[in-house]
C-alpha positions in Angstrom: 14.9 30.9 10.8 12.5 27.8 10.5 13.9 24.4 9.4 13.9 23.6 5.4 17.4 22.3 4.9 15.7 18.5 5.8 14.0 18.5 2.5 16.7 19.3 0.3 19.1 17.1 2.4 16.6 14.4 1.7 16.5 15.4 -2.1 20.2 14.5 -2.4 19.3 11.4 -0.6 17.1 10.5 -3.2 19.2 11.7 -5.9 21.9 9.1 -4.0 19.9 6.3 -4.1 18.5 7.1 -7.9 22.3 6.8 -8.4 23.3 3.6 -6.4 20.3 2.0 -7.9 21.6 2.2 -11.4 25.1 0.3 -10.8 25.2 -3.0 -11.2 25.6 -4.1 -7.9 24.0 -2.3 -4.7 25.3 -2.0 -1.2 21.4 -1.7 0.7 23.2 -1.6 3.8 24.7 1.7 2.3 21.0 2.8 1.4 19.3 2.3 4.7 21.7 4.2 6.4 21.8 7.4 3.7 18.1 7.3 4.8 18.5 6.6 8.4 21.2 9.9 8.6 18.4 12.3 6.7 15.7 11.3 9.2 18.5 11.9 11.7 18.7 15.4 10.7 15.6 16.3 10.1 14.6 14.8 13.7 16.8 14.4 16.6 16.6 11.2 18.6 13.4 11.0 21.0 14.2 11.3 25.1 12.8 8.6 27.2 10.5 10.9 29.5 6.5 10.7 28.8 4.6 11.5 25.7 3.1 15.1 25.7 0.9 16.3 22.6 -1.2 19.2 21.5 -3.7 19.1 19.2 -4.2 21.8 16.8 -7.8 21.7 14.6 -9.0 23.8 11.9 -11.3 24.2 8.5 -10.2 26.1 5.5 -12.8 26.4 2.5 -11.7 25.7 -0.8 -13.7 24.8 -4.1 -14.6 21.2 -4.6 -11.9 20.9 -7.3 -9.0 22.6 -5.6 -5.9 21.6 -4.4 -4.0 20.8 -1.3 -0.2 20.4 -0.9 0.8 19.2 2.8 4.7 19.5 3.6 6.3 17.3 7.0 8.8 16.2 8.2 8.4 13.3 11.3 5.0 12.2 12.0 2.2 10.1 9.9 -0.2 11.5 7.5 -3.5 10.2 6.6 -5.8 11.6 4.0 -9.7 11.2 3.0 -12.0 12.4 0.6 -15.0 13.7 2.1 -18.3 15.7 0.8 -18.3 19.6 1.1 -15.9 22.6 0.3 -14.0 22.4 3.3 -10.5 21.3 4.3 -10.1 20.2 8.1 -7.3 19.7 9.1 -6.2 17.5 12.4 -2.7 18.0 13.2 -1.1 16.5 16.8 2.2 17.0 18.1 4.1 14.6 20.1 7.0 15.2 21.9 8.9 13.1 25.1 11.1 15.9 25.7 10.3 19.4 26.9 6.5 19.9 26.4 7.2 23.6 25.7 9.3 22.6 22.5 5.7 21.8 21.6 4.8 25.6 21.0 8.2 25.8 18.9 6.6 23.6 16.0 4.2 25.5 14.0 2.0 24.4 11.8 1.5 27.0 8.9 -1.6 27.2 6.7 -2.2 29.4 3.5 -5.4 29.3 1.9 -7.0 30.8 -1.1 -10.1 29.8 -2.6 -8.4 27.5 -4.7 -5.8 26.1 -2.7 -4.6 25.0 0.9 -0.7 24.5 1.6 0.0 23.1 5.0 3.5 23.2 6.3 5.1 21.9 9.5 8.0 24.5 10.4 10.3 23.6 13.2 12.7 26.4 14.5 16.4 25.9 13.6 17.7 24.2 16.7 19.1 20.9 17.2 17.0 17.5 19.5 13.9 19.4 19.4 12.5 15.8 19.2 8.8 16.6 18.1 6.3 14.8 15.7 3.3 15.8 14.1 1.0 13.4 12.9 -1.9 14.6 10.5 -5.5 13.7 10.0 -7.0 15.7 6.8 -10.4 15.7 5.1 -10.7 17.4 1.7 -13.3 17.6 -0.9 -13.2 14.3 -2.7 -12.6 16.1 -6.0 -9.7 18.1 -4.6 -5.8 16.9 -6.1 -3.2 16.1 -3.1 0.5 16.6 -3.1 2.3 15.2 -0.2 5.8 15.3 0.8 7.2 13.9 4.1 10.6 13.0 5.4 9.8 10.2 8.3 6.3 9.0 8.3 3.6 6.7 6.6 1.2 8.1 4.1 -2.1 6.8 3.7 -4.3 8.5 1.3 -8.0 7.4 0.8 -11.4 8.0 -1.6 -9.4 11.0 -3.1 -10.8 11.5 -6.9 -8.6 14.6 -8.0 -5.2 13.8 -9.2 -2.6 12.5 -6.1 1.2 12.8 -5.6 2.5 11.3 -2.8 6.5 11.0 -1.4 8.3 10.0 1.7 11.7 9.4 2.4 11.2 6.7 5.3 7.6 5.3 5.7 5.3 3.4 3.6 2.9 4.8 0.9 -0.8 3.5 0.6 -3.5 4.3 -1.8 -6.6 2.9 -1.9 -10.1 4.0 -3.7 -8.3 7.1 -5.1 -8.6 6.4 -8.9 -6.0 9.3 -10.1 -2.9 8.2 -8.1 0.2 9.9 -10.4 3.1 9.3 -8.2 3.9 7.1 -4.8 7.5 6.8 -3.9 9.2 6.2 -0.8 12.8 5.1 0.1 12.4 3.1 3.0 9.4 1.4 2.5 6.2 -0.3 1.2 4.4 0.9 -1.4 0.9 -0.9 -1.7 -2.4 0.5 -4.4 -5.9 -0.5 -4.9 -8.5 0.9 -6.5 -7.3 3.1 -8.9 -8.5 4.0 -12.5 -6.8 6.4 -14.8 -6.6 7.0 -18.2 -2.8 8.8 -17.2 0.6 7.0 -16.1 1.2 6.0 -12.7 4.7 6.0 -11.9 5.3 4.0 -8.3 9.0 3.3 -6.4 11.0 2.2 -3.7 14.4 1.8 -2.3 14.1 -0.4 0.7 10.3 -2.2 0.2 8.3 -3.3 -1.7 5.4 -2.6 -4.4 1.7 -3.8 -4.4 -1.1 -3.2 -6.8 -4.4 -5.0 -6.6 -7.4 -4.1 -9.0 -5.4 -1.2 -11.0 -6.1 0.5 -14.3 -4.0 2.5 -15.8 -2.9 3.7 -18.9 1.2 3.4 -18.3 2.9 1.9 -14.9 6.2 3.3 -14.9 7.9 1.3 -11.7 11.4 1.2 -9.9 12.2 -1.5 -7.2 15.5 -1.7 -5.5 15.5 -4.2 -2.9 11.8 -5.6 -3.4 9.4 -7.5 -4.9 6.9 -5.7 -7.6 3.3 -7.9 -7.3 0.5 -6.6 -9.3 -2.8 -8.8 -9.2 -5.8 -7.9 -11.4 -4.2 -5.0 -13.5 -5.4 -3.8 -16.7 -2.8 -1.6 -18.4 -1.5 -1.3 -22.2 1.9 -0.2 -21.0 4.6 -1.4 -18.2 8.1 -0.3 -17.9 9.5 -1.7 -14.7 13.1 -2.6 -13.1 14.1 -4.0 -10.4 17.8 -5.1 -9.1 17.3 -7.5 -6.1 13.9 -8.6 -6.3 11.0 -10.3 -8.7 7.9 -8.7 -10.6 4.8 -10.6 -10.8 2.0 -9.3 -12.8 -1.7 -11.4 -13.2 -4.3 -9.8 -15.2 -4.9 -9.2 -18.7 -2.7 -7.6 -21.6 -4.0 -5.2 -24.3 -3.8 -5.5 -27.9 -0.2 -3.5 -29.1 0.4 -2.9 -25.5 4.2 -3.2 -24.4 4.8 -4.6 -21.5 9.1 -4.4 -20.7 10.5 -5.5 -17.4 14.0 -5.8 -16.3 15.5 -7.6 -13.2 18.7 -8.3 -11.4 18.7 -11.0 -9.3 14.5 -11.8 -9.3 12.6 -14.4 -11.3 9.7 -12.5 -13.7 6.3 -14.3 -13.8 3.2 -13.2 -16.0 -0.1 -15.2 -15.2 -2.5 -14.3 -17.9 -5.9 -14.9 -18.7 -6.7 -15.7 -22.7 -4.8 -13.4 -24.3 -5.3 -12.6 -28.2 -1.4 -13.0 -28.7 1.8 -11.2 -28.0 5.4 -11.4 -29.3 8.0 -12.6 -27.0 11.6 -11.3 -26.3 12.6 -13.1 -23.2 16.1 -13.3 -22.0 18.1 -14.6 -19.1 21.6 -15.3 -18.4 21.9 -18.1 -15.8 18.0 -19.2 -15.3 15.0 -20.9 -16.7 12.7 -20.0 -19.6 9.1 -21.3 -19.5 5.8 -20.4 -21.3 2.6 -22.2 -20.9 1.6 -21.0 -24.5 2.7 -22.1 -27.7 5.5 -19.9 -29.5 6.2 -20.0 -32.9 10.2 -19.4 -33.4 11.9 -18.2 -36.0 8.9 -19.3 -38.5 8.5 -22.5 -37.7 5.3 -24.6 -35.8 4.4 -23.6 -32.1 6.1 -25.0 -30.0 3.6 -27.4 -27.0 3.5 -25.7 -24.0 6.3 -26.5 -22.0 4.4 -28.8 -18.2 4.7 -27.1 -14.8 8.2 -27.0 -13.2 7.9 -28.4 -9.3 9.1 -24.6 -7.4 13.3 -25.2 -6.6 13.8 -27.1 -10.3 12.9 -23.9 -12.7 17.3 -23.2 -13.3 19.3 -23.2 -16.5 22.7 -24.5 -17.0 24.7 -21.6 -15.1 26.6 -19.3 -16.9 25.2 -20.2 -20.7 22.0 -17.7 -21.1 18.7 -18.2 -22.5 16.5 -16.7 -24.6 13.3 -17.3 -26.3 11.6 -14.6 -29.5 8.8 -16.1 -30.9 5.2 -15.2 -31.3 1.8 -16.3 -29.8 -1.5 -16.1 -31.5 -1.9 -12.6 -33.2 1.1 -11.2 -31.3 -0.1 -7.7 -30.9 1.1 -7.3 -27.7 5.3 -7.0 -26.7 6.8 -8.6 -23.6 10.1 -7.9 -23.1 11.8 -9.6 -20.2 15.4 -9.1 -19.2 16.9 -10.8 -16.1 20.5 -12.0 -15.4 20.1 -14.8 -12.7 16.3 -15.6 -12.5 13.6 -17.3 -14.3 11.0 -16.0 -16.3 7.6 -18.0 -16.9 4.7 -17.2 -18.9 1.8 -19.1 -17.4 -2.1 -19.4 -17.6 -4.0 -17.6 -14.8 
């Protein structure tokens, strides 16, 4: 019987975490080791002996447009969009134990003309202590869907659509336009160069999130403990929460877009550039409320722009709450910003 009890055991991992992150409080201590037990069980401690690989390397055709789905469980996993109608596929195990435990990992291909599924399958036996990393070139107009228990994913110059998940490693996507999902547990997840008219929906336990030079039509974002930082992103819709970390966003904001973040215990900065106008529903319990342009409140004139805060002084009288609903220029646009003990700022880029 080959080894598929790691992926659902790191489904209810997920599905733990998902849970924790909604309370009100969260223990990341408790996190990182949820994670740490399902990489635990879905690969045994590595012995101390020297590295021995073997290299498996094949080509599968497939049309330009088709998909490919790649399934692991410990090792890295890189991606990149090529010319052609062929999927190669570089796969190396590593092991410091046994080398013949080597031959016991198999890595299983089906392919069809419109599809490729790779699959790592380990026998069921306990410390068999082998990785496989993977190196893949598909058509560029191909769609991805990766899944991976411990292990980075890097995916690059991809055009089809692109799903990528990992329980402990960092996610990274750049040049890929159609990115859908990138989630990871344990770690980073960092995106550039993507364009879609779709939603992108990007999260993290354990890390943080990174977007530089994004379109997209809806970000959809979950931080636990980490920062959320986009720079130059264009996008008429953001729905983002975070419990022990900020959000920064710098770019521009579309006419009626809605742009609604929630944090915990983070500050919330947007740095814009000439907007046409947006109405303001900013809230926070024990910090700081600024906005470099004028609001007009409740009816009456803009206020001035309020003069930049030295960093350290930007804190409101503990325990009263703050809030500030008012409307700049046209107010087309909606920024809703909920945090409990940071500041939230509204500056000029």
């Amino acid at each position: 019987m080959r080894l598929t009890t790691s992926f659902l055991a790191a489904g209810v991992a997920l599905a733990t975490c998902a849970s924790t992150a909604s309370a009100q409080y969260v223990d990341t201590h408790a996190i990182r080791e949820t994670v740490r037990s399902v990489v635990r069980s879905a690969y045994q401690g590595r012995d101390r002996g020297p590295e021995q690989t073997e290299h498996v390397s094949n080509k599968y055709k497939v049309a330009r447009d088709g998909r490919v789905s790649l399934q692991n469980i410990s090792g890295d996993i890189v991606v990149t969009g090529g010319s052609g109608d062929e999927v190669t596929v570089e796969a190396t195990k590593r092991t410091r134990g046994d080398r013949g435990r080597l031959g016991e990992v198999r890595i299983d291909v089906s392919a069809t003309p419109a599809r490729v599924d790779i699959r790592t399958e380990y026998p069921r036996m306990t410390n068999m202590n082998v990785s496989v990393d993977y190196t893949v070139t598909v058509p560029n107009g191909a769609s991805v869907d990766i899944h991976s228990v411990s292990g980075t994913v890097k995916v690059t110059a991809v055009r089809g659509s692109v799903r990528m998940e990992t329980i402990s490693g960092g996610v990274t996507a750049s040049d890929t336009p159609n990115v859908e999902l990138a989630k990871t547990v344990s770690g980073d997840v960092s995106l550039s160069g993507i364009s879609t008219d779709g939603t992108l929906t990007a999260g993290t336990i354990s890390g943080t999130i990174t977007a530089k030079g994004l379109k997209a039509r809806r970000l959809e974002l979950s931080s636990v403990s980490g920062d959320v930082n986009l720079v130059d992103v264009t996008t008429s819709s953001v729905h983002a929460k975070s419990i022990s970390g900020g959000f920064e966003y710098a770019g521009a904001i579309a006419k009626s877009g809605d742009y609604d973040v929630n944090t915990h215990s983070g500050s919330i900065r947007f740095s814009l550039s000439n907007p046409s106008g947006f109405y303001l529903n900013a809230d926070s319990f024990s910090g700081s409320i600024r906005t470099d342009y004028p609001v007009t409140i409740g009816g009456n004139t803009p206020t001035p722009p309020t003069p930049p805060t030295p960093p350290g002084r930007m804190r409101g009288p503990r325990g009263v709450g703050q809030g500030v609903h008012g409307v700049n220029g046209d107010g087309s646009a909606t920024l809703t910003l909920r945090t409990f003990s940071g500041d939230i700022v509204i500056a000029k880029r």
